[in-house]
Structures are given as structure tokens and as C-alpha cells.
N, C-alpha and C positions, 0 to 999 in steps of 0.2 A: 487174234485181235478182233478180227470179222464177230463171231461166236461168243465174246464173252461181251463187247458192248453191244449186241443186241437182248444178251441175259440181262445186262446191266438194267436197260432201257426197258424191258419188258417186268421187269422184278419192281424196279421201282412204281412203275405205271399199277401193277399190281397191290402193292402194298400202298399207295396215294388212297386208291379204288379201297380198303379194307376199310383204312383207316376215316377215311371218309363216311362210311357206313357205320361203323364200331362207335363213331362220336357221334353222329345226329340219333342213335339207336340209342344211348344211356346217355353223355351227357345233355342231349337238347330233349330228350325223354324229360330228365331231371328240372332243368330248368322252365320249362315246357309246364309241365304239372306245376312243378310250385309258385309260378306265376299267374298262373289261372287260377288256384286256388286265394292265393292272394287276392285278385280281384274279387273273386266270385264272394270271402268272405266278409271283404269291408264294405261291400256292395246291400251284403243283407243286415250287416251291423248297422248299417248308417241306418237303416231301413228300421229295424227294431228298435233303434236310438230314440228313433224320432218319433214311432208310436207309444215309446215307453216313455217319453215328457210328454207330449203333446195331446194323446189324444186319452190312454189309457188312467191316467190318474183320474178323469173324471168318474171312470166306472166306479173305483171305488170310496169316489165322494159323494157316491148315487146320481149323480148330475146327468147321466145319460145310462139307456137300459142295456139289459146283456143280450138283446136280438140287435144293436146297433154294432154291440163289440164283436158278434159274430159275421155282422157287414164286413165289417174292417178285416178282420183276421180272413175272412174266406176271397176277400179281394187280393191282399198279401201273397196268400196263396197259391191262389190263378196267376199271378201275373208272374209271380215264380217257379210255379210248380212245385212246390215246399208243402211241407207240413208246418203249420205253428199252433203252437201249444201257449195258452195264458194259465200261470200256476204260480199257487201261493207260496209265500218262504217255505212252508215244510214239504214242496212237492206237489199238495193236491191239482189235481185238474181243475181249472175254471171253467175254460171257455178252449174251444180248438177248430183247427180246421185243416180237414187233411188233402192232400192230393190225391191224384189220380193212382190206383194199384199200391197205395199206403196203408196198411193194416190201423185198425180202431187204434186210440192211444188208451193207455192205461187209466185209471183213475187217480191213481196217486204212482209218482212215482219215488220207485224205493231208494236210498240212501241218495235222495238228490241234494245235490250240491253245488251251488251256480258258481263257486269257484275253483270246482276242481279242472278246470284248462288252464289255470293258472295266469302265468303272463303272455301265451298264445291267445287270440281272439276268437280261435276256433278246436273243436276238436273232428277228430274224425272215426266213426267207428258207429257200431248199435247200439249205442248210447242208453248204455245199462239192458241191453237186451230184446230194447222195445220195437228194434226190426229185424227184420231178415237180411237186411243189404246193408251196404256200411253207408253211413249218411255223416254231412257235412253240416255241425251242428254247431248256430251261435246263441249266448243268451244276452240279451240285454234287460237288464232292472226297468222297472216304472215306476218312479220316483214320484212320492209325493209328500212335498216339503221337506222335512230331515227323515222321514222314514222310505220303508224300498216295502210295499205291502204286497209286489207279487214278480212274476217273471214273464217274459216273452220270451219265447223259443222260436229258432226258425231250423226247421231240418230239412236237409234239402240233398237227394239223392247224389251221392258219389260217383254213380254210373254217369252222371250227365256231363260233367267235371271229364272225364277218362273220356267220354264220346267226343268232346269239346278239343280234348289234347290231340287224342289221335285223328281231327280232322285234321290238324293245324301242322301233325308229324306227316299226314300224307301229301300237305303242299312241300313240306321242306323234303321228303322222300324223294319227290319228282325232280324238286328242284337239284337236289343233291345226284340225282340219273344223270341229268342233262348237262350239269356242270363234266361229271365224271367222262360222259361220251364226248362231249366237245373237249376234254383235256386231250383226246385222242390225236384232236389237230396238231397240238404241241408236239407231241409223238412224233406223227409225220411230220413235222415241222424240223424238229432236230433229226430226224434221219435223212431227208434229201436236203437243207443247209448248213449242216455241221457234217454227219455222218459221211454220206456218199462222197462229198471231196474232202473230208479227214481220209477215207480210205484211198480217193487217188494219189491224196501228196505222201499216202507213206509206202503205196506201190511204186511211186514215181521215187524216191528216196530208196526204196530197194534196188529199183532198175539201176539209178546210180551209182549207188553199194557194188552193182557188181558189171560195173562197168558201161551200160547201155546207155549211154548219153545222149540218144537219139530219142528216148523216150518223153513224150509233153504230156502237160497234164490240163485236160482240159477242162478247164473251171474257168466260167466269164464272169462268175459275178462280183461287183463291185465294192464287197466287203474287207473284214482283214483276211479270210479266207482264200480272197481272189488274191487281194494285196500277195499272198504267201505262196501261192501257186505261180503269179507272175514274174513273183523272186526265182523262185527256184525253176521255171522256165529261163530266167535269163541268165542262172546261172551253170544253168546244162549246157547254154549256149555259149557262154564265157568259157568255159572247162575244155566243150569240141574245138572252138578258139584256139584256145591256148595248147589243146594239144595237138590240131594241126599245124599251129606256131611251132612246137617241139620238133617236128618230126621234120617241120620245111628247115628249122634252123638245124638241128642234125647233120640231115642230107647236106646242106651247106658248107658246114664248119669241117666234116668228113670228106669232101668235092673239093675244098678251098687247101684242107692240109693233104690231101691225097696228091693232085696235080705235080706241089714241089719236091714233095716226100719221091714220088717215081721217077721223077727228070733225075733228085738225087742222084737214087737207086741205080736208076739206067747209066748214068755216067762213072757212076765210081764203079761199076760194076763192067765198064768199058776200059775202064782205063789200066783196071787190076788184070784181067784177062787179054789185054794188049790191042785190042779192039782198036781203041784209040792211041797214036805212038805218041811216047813220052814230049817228042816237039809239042804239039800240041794238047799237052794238059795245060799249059797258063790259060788256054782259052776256054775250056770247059771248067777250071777250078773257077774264072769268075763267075762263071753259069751258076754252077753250084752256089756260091757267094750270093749271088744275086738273087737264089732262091730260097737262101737259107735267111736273105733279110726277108723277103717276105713271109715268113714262117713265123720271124721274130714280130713282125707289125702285126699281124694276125693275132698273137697270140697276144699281145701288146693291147688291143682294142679290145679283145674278148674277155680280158681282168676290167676292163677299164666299165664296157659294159655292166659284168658281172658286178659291180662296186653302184651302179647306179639303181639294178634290180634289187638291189638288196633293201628291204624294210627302216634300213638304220641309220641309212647315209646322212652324216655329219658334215655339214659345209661348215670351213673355217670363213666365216664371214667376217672382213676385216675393212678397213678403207682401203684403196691405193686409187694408184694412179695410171686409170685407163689407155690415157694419151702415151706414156710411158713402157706401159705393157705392149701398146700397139708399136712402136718404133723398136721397139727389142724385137717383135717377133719379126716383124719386115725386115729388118738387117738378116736374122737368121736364112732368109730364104735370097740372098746376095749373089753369091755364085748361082744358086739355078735360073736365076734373072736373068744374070751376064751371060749365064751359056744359052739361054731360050730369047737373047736379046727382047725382055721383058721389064716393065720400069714400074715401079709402086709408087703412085700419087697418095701422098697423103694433104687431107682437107680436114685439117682438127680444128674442131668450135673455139676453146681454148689454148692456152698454151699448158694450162693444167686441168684435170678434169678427173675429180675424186668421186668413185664409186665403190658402194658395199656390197663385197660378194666375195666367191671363192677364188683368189687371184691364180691360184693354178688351175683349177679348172677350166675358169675365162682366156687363162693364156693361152689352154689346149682347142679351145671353142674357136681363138681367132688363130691358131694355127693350121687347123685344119680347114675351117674356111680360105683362107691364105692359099693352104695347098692344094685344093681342089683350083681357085682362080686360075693359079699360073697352069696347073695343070695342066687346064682344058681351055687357056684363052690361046690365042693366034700368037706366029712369033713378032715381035717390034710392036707389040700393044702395051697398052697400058691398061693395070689393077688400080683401082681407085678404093681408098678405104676411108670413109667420112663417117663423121659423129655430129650430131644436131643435141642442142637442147630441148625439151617440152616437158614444162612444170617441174616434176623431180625427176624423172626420167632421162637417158640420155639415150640415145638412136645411133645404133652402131651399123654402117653398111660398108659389106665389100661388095663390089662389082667388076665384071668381067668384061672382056670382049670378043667372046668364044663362041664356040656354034651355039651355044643355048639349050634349054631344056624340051622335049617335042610337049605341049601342052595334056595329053592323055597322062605323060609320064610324071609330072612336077606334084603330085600328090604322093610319087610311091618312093621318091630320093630321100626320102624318111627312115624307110621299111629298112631292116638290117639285110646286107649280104647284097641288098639293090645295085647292079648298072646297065643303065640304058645301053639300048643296042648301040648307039650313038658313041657312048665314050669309050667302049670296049677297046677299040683302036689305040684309044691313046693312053687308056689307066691299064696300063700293064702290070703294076704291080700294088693297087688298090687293092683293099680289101672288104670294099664296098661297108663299110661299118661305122666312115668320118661323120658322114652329115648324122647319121644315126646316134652316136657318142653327142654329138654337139645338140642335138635335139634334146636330148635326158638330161645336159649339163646346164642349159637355160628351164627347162623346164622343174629343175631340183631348186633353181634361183625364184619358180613364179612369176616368170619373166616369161617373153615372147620371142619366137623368132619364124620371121617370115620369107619367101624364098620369089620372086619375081623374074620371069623369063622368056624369051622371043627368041625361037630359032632364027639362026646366020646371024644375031645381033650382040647377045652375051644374057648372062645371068647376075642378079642382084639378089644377096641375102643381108636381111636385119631384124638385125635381135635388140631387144632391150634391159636398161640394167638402171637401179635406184641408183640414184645420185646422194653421195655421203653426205651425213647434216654436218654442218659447221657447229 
């Protein structure tokens, strides 16, 4: 790539530079000449025009002599540089005046014809042979009354016309230089703001092709070029992210099913080899039991997870009834109340209280909130679970009266696989994955949920949920 857009850049710069040259060289040549020529011709016609009414008919009304008409024509002359010739209908010479290095005119000239240029004003050439160089010849008549008694000639070197162009090609020459070498800016222009970080972001696109995620690209400037460089820096960064995310959630989910998988192992593997005596299997087969639900809860949260990663997730968004949901799920956790002598207040805004959203999902979001409360509150406390109104919105909290969250830690109870050193003690058979599940399933809603906490005091979590239209 390097190799072929520098060919690119350099070919085209090349052929600009030709073509540029090739056109001021013939077409402005072209255009050039025959605009000069155009002046230069109507210039001397007008000129001839106006001695052929004006001043020339007198001569041959006799009213003025031929040392006067030789005035006139030899002034014409000079100020042009021309040859003019005064000659009768058939050609003869009258009267003339030549310029400077202009050979004698003829006496009569042969097969003269004042209309052979036709409907051109001018011709151009030796005009029947009577120079040696090509001359720029107009004729105009001198009218007097209905008859035309003679002709004006002005012949005027072609060489002077050509010296005239080619000054006026040497300004556009130069100018056409100068354009060409300043286009070079461009050049370097498109090689260090397009070029040079076009080539980092597709070494930096290889690096990640084959893996080097650690690779940046560095390009600061503020164009769409930075814009794509600072994409794709954030997205090397999202990628090392996410797959140190892979590797920590791995290690985890490998740590979390290995632990019950070995206790398994060890035990049944105790009990078959006599290790353990037959009295004593009820007490290890609950072990097992007890390790085999954790294996199922695990395994249970990690579809449940997986269901919320996914691109496509469909909420059944329907109305029900919040207040409702909430007394279902608090009866469900009954017995473990009674046996942790734990009491669930409920403080509902309404007696009914209709919200749109995924009613299984929400039931799972206030169940596991739910079960982290009792979890981790004190025994003979009390769960408090309250709902406010605001605007459409309705504010859903549970609250605790448990050790609480240590303040460093209350940002990472999020994080999957997360528990504090703190609840280790008591979540013996968590899977560290609830508050995580219940994070993705308010947040699949567009909804909030917020977590507030003081150690030795308790923990309060609340989330919120649209209130169903009527």
C-alpha cells in the first residue's frame, strides 16, 4: 500500500505538471495569437476606415495635393510601423509609405483584388509576393459618393503579432511554473494529513488483525482522521477490556464450579471406598445436596446473565401490578424470616400500583434484592420495602439493617462474581451474580437502580419503573 500510493501521488502530480504545460503550449498559444490578431486587425481597419471617408476622398477631388497624402500615409506608418500603400481599383500604386526594413512596393500590383479576404477583415501572408515575410494585411475603400476611386492598404509585419504573443506566453509560462511548484504544497499536504495517519490507522488495524491490542495510534489532530484514530484507540481499549473481562469471568465461573464439583468428588469418592462409614452418609449426602444446589444457582444466574448479553433481548412489557408482585415475593421468603427471626415491613404508596415492564424479570430483580436483605441483615431486624410516587415514575426501595457496604466497595457490588470480604462469612452459598442479574434487568427497562450504604447501619437499594397509562 506504502509503494503504490506514493506511485499514485507522484504520477498524478506528474501528469497535472504535463498537462498543465501541453495546454498553455497550444491551446493558450492558439487563443493567444488569435486574439491579438483580432485586435491588432480592427485596430488598423478602423484606422484605414476613417482615412478612406475622411480624409482621402479629397485627393481625388483635387482639394488637397499628393505631398499632403504622403503626410498622412507616412504618419499612419510611424505610428504603426506598417507599410500603407494608396492604389487604384486596378491595383496601380498612387501614393505609399513604407516602414522601417520593408522592401520598395510595386508599381501596380498584379491580379489585385480588394475582395479576395473575403468576409475575414484580414489576411495574412506576402500578399501576392510583394514581401519576403508574412505580413498582416487590411484594405479599406475610399469612398467618394457612390463610387470607391481607390484603396488603402495597411501591411503590417506578422513578426510583431508573434513577438507580442510570445511575450504575453512568457508571462503565462512563469506563471504556469509557479502555480505548478506551489501545487507541490498540496503534495505534501496530502502526505503528512491524509497519508502518514492513513498509514498508522492501517498498521494499527493490522496490529489488531493479529492480535496486539496494546498497539495506539497516534494521531492528535482534530479532524475526521483524528475522529478515526480515536475510535479505533477506544476501541483496542474496549477489546483489552473485554478480554480481560473474559479471562477474570473464566477464571471465576471455573473457581466457582470447581470448589462444589471437588467437595463432590472427595465425598463420594469417600464414601464408595469406605473412607466415610455408611452411618454417616446422611450427613455428607446433604453436603453433596447442598453443593449440588449451588451448582444449580450458578448455573441458573449464568443463562440468566447470558439472556441479558445477548443483542436481542425482548421484554414482555405488559402492565401489572407492582404492589402485588412485591407481597408474592415477600411471603415467598416466609420460612427463612421465621427461622433468621426476620420481619418484612412493607410501606406501599397505594393499595394498587400499575407498572409497565417485564413482570418476571422485576419479580426476579425484587427477589434477589429480597435475598441478599435478609441475607446479610442482623437476626430480629427488620426489611423494609417501600414505593413513592414521582411524576410517572414509581421508586421502589429495599432496605436493610446489616453490616452495610465498606464505602471503597459499593461501586464494585455490580461487577459479576463480586463479594466483599465482609459477606464472605455469611453468603455461603452465593454466587456473587444477584445484584449483577438485577443491574442488566433495570437497565434492559431504561430504568435506574441505585444502591446506598453505612457500615454497622444497613444497605438501601432503589430502582425505578414507569408507571402504566390509564
Amino acid at each position: 500500500m506504502r509503494s503504490t500510493l506514493y506511485l499514485k501521488f507522484f504520477t498524478l502530480y506528474m501528469i497535472f505538471g504535463f498537462l498543465s504545460i501541453f495546454t498553455v503550449s497550444t491551446l493558450a498559444s492558439v487563443l493567444i495569437t488569435s486574439h491579438i490578431e483580432k485586435e491588432e486587425s480592427t485596430a488598423l481597419y478602423t484606422e484605414a476606415s476613417l482615412m478612406g471617408t475622411d480624409f482621402l476622398p479629397d485627393f481625388f477631388s483635387n482639394d488637397i495635393e499628393l505631398p499632403a497624402v504622403y503626410q498622412q500615409l507616412q504618419g499612419i506608418s510611424t505610428y504603426n510601423q506598417a507599410a500603407v500603400w494608396l492604389v487604384s481599383p486596378s491595383g496601380e500604386l498612387l501614393a505609399f509609405a513604407n516602414g522601417d526594413n520593408t522592401s520598395a512596393p510595386p508599381t501596380t500590383i498584379k491580379h489585385f483584388n480588394p475582395a479576395e479576404s473575403g468576409s475575414a477583415q484580414y489576411e495574412i501572408g506576402t500578399y501576392h509576393g510583394c514581401f519576403d515575410e508574412d505580413m498582416m494585411t487590411v484594405i479599406a475603400p475610399v469612398t467618394q459618393g457612390f463610387t470607391t476611386p481607390g484603396y488603402l492598404l495597411i501591411h503590417k509585419s506578422y513578426d510583431s503579432i508573434i513577438n507580442n504573443r510570445n511575450h504575453i506566453l512568457r508571462i503565462v509560462y512563469i506563471i504556469t511554473a509557479v502555480i505548478y511548484v506551489l501545487s507541490f504544497s498540496i503534495l505534501l499536504a496530502v502526505h503528512f494529513l491524509i497519508y502518514v495517519p492513513l498509514r498508522r490507522v492501517t498498521e494499527a488495524a493490522t496490529q489488531y488483525a493479529s492480535g496486539n491490542l496494546e498497539h495506539e495510534i497516534r494521531v492528535s489532530s482534530h479532524d475526521e482522521m483524528g475522529y478515526l484514530s480515536a475510535s479505533l484507540n477506544y476501541m483496542s481499549a474496549q477489546l483489552r477490556d473485554m478480554e480481560d473481562y473474559q479471562k477474570t469471568f473464566v477464571a471465576n465461573v471455573s473457581h466457582d464450579f470447581r470448589s462444589p464439583l471437588t467437595s463432590i468428588k472427595g465425598y463420594v469418592e469417600a464414601m464408595t471406598d469406605g473412607t466415610i462409614p455408611p452411618e454417616m452418609h446422611e450427613k455428607y449426602l446433604k453436603i453433596i445436596l447442598f453443593e449440588t444446589d449451588r451448582l444449580t444457582d450458578l448455573t441458573k444466574d449464568l443463562l440468566a446473565l447470558n439472556e441479558y448479553d445477548t443483542k436481542h433481548l425482548l421484554l414482555n412489557l405488559e402492565p401489572f401490578d407492582l404492589h402485588e408482585a412485591i407481597k408474592n415475593t415477600a411471603a415467598s421468603f416466609e420460612g427463612t424470616c421465621t427461622e433468621k427471626k426476620i420481619s418484612i415491613e412493607l410501606l406501599l404508596a397505594t393499595k394498587k400500583m400499575l407498572v409497565t415492564a417485564d413482570k418476571r424479570k422485576i419479580q426476579q430483580v425484587l427477589y434477589n434484592l429480597l435475598d441478599n436483605a435478609i441475607k446479610f441483615s442482623e437476626p430480629d431486624s427488620t426489611v423494609t420495602i417501600e414505593t413513592t410516587e414521582r411524576g410517572d415514575k414509581v421508586f421502589t426501595s429495599i432496605k436493610d439493617r446489616g453490616m452495610g457496604i465498606p464505602r471503597d466497595n459499593l461501586n464494585k457490588v455490580w461487577e459479576r462474581f463480586y463479594k466483599s470480604d465482609l459477606s464472605r462469612g455469611k453468603d455461603k452459598k452465593g454466587t456473587g451474580l444477584g445484584l449483577a442479574i438485577v443491574k442488566e434487568a433495570i437497565n434492559s427497562h431504561n430504568e435506574k437502580i441505585n444502591v446506598v450504604s453505612t457500615e454497622g447501619v444497613g444497605t438501601e437499594f432503589t430502582f425505578s419503573l414507569t408507571k402504566a397509562k390509564e
